[in-house]
Each structure stands twice: as C-alpha cells, then as structure tokens.
Backbone as a chain_set.jsonl record, in Angstrom:
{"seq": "XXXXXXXXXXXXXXXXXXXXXXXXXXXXXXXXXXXXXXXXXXXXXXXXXXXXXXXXXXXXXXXXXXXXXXXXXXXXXXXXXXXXXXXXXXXXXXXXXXXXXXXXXXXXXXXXXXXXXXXXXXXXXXXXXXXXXXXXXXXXXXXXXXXXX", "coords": {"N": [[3.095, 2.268, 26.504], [3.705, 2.223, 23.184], [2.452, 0.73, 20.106], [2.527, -0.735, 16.981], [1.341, -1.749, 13.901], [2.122, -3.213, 12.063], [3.256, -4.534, 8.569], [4.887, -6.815, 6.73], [7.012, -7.464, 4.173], [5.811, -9.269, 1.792], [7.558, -11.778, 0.708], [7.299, -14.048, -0.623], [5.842, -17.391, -0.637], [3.075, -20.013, 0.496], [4.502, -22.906, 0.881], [4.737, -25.953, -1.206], [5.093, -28.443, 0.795], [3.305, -27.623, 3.236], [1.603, -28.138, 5.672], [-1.649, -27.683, 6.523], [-4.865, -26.473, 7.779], [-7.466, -25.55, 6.388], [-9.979, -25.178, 7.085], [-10.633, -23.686, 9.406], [-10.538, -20.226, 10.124], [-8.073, -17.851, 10.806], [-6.279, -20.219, 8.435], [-5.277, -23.122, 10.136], [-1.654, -23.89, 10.927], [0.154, -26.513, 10.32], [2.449, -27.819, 9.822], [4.834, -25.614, 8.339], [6.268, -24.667, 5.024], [7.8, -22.423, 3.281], [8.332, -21.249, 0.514], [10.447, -18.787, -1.4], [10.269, -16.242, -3.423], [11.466, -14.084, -3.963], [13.794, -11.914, -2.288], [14.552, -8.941, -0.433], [15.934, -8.608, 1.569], [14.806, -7.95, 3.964], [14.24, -8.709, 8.157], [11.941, -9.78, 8.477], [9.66, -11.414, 7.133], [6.188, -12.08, 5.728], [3.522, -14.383, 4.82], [0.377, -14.753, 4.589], [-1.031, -17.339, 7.128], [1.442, -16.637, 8.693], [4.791, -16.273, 9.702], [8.389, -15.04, 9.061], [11.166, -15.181, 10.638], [14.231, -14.019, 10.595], [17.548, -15.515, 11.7], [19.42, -13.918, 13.086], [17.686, -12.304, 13.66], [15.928, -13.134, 15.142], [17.49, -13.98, 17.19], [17.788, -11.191, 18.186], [15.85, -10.233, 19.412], [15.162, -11.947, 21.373], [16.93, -11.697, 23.001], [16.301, -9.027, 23.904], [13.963, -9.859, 24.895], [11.589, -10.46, 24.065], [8.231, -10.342, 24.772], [5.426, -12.956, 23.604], [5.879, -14.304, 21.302], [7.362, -17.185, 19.759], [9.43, -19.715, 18.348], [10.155, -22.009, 15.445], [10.836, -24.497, 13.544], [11.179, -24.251, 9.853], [10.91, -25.293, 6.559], [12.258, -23.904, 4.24], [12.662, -22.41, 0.502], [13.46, -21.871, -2.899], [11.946, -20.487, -5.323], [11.908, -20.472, -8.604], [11.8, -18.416, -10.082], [12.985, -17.291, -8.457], [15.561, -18.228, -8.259], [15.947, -17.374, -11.005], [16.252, -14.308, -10.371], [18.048, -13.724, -8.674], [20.714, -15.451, -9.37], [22.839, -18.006, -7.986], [22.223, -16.384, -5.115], [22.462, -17.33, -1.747], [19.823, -17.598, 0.806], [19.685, -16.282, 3.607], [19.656, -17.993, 7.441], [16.227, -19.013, 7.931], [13.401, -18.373, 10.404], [10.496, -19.95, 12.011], [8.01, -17.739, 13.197], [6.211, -17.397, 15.64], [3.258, -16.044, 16.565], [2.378, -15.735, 19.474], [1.036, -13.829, 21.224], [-1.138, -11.368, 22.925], [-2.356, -8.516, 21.265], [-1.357, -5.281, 21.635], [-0.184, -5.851, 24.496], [1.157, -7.856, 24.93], [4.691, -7.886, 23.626], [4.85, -8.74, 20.801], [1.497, -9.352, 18.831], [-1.651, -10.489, 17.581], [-4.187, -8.777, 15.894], [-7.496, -6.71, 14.817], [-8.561, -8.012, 12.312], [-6.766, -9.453, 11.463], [-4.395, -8.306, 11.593], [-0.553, -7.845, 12.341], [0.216, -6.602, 15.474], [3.133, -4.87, 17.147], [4.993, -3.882, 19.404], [6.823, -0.629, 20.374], [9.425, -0.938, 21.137], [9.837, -3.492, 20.085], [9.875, -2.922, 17.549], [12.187, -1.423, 16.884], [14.51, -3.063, 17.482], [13.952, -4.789, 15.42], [14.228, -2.827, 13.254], [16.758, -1.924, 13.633], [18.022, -3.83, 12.205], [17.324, -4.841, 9.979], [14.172, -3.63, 8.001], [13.155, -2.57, 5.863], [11.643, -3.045, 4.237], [9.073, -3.239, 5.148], [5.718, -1.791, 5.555], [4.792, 0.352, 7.973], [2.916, 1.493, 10.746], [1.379, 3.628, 13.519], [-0.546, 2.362, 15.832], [-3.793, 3.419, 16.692], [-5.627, 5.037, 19.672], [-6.831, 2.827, 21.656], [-6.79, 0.744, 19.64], [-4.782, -1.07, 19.726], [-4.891, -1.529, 22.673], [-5.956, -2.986, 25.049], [-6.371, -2.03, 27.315], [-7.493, 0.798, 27.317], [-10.839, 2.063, 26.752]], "CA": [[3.961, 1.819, 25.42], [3.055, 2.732, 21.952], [2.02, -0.034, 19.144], [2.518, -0.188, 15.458], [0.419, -2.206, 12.908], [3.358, -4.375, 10.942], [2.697, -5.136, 7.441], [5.816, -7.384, 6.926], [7.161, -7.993, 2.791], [5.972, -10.982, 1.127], [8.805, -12.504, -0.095], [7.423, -15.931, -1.305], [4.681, -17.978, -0.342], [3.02, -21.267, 1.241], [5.429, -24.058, -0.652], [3.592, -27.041, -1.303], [5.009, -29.323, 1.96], [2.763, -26.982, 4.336], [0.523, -28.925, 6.191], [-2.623, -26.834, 6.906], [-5.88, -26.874, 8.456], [-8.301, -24.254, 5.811], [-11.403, -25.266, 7.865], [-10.056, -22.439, 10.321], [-9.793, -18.842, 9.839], [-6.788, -18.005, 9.572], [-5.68, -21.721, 8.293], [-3.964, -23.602, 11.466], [-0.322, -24.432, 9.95], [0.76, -27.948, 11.225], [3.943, -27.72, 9.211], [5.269, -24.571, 7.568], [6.926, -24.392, 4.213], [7.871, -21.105, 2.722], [8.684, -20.621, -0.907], [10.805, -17.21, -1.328], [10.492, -15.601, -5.141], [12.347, -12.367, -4.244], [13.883, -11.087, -0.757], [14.965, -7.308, -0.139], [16.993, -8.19, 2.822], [14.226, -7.893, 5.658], [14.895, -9.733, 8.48], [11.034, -10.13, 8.528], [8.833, -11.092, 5.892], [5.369, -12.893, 5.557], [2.592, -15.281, 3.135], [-0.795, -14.96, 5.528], [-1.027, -16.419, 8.111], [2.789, -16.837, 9.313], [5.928, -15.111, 9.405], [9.22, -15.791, 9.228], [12.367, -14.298, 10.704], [16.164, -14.343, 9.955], [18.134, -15.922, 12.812], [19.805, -12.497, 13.662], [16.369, -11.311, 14.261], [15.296, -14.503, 16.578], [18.399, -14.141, 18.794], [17.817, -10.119, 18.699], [14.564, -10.493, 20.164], [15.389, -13.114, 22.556], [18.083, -10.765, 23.765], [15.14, -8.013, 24.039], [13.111, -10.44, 25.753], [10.305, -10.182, 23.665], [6.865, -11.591, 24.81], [3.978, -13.168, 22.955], [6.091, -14.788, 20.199], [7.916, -18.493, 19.988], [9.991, -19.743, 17.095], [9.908, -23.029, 15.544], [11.619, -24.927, 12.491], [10.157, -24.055, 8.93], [11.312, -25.364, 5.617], [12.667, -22.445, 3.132], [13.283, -22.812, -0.46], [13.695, -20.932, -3.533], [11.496, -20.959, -6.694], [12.94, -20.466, -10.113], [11.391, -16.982, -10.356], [14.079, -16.461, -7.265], [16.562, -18.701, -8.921], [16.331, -16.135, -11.902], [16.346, -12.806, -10.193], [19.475, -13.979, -7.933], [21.242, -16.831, -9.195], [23.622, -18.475, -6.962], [22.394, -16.521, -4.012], [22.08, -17.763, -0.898], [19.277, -16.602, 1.836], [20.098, -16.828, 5.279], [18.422, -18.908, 7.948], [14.667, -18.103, 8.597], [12.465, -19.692, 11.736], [9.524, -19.766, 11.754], [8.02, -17.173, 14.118], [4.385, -17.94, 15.694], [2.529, -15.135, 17.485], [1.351, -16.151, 20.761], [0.772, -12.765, 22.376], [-2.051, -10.524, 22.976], [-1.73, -7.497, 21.031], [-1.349, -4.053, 22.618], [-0.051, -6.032, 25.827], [2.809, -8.088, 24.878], [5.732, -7.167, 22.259], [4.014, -9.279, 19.364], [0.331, -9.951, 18.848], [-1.876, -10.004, 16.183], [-4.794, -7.671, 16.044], [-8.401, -7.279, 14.43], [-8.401, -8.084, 10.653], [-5.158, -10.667, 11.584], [-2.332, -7.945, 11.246], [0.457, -7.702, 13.271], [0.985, -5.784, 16.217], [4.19, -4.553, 17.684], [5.518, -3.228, 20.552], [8.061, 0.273, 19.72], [10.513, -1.438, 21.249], [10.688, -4.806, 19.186], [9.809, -2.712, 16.115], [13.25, -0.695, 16.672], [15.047, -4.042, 17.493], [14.049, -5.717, 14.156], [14.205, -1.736, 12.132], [18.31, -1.83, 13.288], [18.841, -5.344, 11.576], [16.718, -4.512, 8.488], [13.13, -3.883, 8.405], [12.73, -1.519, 4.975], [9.801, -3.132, 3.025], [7.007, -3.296, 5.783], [4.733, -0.608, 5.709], [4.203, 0.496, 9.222], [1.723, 2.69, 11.261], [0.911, 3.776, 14.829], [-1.925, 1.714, 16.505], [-4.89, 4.234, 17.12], [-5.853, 4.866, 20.778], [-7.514, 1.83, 21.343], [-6.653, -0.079, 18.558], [-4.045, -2.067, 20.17], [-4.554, -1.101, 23.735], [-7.301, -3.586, 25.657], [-6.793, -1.283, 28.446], [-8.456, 2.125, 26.412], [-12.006, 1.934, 26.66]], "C": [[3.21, 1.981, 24.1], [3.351, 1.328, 21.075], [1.973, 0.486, 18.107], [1.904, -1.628, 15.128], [1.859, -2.421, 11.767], [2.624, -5.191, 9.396], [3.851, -5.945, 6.341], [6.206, -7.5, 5.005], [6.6, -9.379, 2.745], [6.569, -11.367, 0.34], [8.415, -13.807, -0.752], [5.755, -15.958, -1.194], [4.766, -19.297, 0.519], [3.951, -22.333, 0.188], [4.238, -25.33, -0.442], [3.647, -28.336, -0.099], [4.608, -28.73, 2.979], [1.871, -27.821, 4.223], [-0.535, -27.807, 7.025], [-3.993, -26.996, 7.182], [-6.883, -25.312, 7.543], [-9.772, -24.444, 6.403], [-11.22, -24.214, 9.031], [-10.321, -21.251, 9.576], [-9.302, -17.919, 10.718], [-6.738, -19.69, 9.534], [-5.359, -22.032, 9.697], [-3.159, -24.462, 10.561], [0.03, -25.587, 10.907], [2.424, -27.837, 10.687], [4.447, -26.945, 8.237], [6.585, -24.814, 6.365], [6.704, -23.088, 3.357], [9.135, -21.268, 1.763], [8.864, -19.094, -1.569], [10.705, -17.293, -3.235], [10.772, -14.659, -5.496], [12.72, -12.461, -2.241], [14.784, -9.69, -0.237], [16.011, -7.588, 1.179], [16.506, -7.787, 4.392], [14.425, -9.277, 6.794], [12.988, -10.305, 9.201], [9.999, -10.493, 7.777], [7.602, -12.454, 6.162], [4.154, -13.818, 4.298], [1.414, -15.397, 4.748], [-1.094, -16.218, 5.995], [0.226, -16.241, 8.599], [3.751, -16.225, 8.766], [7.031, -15.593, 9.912], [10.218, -15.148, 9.345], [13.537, -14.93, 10.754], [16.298, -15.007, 11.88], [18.457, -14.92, 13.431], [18.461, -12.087, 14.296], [15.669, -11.785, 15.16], [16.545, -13.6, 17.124], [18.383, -12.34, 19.268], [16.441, -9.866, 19.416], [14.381, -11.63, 21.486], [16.279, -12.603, 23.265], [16.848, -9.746, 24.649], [14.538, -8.829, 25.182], [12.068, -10.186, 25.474], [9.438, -10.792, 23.781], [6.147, -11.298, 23.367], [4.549, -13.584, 21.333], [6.947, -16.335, 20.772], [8.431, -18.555, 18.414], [10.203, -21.434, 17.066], [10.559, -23.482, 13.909], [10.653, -24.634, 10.997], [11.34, -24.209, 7.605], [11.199, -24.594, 4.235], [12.985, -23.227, 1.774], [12.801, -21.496, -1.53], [12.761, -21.454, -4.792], [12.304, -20.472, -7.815], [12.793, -19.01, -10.547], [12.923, -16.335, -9.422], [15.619, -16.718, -7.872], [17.064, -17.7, -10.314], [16.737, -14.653, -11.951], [18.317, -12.918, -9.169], [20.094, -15.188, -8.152], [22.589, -16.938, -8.39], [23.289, -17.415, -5.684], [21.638, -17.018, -2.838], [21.476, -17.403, 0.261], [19.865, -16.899, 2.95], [19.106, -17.652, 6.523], [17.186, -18.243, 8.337], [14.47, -19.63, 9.718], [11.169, -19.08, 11.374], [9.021, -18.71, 12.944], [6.334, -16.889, 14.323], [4.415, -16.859, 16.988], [1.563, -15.495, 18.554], [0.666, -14.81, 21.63], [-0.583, -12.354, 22.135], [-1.711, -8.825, 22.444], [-2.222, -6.028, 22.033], [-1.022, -4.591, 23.912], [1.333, -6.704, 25.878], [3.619, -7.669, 23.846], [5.259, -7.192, 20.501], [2.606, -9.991, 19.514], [-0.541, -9.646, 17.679], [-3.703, -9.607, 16.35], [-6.344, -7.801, 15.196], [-7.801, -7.338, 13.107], [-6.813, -8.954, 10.524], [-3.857, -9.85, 11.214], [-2.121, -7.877, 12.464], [0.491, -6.724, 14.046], [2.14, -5.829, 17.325], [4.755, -3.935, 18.54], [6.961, -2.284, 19.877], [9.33, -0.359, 19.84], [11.197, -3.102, 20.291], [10.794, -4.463, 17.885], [11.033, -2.275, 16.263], [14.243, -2.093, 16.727], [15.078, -5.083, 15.771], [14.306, -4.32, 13.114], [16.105, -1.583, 12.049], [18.821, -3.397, 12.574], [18.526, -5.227, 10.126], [14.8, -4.531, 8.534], [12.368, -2.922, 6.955], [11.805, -2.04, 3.897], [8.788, -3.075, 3.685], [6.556, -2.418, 5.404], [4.584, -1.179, 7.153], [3.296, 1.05, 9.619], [1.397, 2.682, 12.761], [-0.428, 3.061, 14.325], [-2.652, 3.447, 16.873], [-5.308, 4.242, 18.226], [-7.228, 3.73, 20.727], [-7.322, 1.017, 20.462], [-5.702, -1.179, 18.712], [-3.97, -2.609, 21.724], [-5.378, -1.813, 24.281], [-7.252, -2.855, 26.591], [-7.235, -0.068, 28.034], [-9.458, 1.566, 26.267], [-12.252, 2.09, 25.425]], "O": [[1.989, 1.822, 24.118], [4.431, 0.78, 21.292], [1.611, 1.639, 17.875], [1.952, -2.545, 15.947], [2.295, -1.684, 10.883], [1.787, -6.087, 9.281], [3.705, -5.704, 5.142], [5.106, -7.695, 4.488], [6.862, -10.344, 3.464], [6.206, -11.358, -0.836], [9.223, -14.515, -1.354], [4.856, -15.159, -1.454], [5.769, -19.736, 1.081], [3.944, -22.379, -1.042], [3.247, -25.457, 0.277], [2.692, -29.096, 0.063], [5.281, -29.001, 3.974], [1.355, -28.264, 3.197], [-0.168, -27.205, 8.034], [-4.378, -28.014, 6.605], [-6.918, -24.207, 8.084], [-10.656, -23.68, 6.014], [-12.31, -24.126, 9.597], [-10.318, -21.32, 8.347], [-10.063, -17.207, 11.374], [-7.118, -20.356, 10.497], [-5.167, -21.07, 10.441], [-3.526, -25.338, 9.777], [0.149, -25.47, 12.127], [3.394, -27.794, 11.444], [4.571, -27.498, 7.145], [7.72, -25.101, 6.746], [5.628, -22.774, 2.847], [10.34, -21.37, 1.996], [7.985, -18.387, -2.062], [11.016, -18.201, -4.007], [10.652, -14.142, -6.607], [12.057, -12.925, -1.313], [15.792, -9.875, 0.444], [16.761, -6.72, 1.626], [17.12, -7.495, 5.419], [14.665, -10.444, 6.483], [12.854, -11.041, 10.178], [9.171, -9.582, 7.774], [7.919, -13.541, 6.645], [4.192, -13.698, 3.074], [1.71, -16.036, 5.757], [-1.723, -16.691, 5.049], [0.114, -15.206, 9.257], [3.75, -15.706, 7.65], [7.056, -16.35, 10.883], [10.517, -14.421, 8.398], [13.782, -16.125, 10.921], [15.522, -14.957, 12.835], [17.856, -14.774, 14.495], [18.358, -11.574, 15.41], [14.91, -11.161, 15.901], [16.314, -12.437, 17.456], [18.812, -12.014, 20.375], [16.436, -8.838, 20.093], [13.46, -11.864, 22.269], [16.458, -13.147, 24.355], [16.638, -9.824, 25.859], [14.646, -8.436, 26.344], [11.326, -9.688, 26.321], [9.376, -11.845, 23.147], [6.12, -10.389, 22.538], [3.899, -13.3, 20.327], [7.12, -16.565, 21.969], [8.069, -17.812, 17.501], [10.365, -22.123, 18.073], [10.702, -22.537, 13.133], [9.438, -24.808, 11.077], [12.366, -23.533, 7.542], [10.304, -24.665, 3.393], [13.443, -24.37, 1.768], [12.107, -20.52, -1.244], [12.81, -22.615, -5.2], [13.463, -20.093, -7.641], [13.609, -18.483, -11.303], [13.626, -15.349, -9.644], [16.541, -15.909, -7.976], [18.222, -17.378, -10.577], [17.241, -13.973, -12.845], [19.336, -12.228, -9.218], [20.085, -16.025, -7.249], [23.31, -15.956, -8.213], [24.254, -17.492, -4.924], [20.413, -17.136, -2.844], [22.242, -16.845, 1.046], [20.574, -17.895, 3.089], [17.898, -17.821, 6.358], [17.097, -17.169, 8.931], [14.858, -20.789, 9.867], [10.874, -18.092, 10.702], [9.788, -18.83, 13.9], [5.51, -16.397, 13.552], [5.166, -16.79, 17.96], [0.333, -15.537, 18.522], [-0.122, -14.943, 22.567], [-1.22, -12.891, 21.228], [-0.987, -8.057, 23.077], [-3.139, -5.878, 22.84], [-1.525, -3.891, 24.791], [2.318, -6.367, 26.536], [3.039, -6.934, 23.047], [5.258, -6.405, 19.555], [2.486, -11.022, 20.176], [-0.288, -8.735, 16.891], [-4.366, -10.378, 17.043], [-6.574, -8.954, 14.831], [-6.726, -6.815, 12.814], [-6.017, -8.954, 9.585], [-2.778, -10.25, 10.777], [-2.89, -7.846, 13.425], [0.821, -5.684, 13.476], [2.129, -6.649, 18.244], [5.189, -2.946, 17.949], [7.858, -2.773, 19.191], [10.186, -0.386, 18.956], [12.308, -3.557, 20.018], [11.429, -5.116, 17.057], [11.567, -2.948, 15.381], [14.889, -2.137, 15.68], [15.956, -5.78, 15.262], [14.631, -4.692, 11.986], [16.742, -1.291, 11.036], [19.974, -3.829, 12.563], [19.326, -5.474, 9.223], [14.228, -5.459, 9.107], [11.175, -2.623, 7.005], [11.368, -1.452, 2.908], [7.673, -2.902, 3.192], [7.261, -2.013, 4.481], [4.387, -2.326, 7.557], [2.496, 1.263, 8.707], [1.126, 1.574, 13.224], [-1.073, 3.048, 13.277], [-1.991, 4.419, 17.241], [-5.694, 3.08, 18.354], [-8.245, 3.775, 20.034], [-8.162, 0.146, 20.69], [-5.745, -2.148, 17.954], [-3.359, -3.607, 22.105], [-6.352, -1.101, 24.037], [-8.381, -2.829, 27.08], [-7.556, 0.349, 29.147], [-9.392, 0.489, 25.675], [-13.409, 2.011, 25.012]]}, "num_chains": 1, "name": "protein.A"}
C-alpha cells in the first residue's frame, strides 16, 4: 500500500480554552480548542499538534474503516480576522481527530519530524470531499514502511 506525507491547511489556531501539557514534545492536548481565521473548504485542516476534521469526513472514514485514528469533541470558534474575511458565515462541524496509528501500517499515523502519514486509500476518501490546500507527497521507500529495511 503506498503512503503520502499530509501537510493539512492551517486554518486557525490553538484558542485560548486548550488545555495542554508543553513539558512534552509534541504538547499532550487535554482539551482542544481551535480558533479558525480563514477556511478554504478542506475537510481537513491543522495548528501542530492536532487536526481537525469536518463531520462528512469523520463518517467518510468510518465508512472506509480507517485504522489508527479516533475522534473526539473539540471546541471551534471564529476570530474577528475570520469574522472579517466571511461575515455571517457559518463553518460546519469539526471533531477533533487524534492519530493513534502507526504510520506506514495503519491508514493514519504520524511519522518522523510529527507529520502525517496516510494511507492512498484514506487520502482519496478525504481528496473526494475536499482536500485542495494540503500539500501532499509520496512516502519514500522506507519512509513510512517499518517493514523496508
């Protein structure tokens, strides 16, 4: 199965009711808030370390049956920068979406230097819903693969 290297939009940021642990690296998030200040319409977008997908894009991945991810409640809001570029509109629901996998083995895992990797198949699953700000890239033999020497 072939792996890509996901480099997701950042639409926002940490909002200020994230509860976080910076004695870690990456942080450990106890309670995720994400503050959007633009959004293109991906149904994936991130603020290091966490990432946050549309509902459409949870239940199309849960259809898939995608390992090595879980989804979990995360409080969205809009700053005034967002409030100015789109007034009155309204985003759609995000979850929060926490990477449990091993990359190069299950669908979502996250890789050296903490990016994302993806399994072809969940990348095409989230590329037909909307997926046009990441930057992508094939994984390198080995680079996602723990079974390549």
């Amino acid at each position: 199965m072939q792996f890509y290297q996901v480099e997701p939009d950042v639409a926002g940021g940490l909002g200020e009711h994230t509860v976080l642990d910076p004695g870690t690296h990456p942080p450990r998030i106890d309670r995720l808030h994400y503050e959007f200040e633009d959004w293109s319409g991906d149904a994936l977008v991130t603020s290091f370390p966490c990432f946050l997908v549309t509902r459409q894009g949870k239940e199309k991945l849960e259809f898939l049956g995608a390992t090595g991810v879980v989804f979990d409640d995360v409080e969205v809001s809009t700053s005034d920068i967002f409030k100015e570029l789109k007034p009155g509109f309204e985003l759609p629901e995000f979850l929060w979406m926490k990477i449990v996998g091993e990359a190069g083995r299950d669908d979502f895992g996250i890789g050296p230097d903490f990016y994302l990797i993806v399994s072809e198949r969940a990348l095409n699953a989230l590329r037909e819903i909307g997926l046009r700000e990441a930057i992508v890239s094939a994984c390198g033999a080995g680079e996602a693969d723990p079974a390549d020497p």
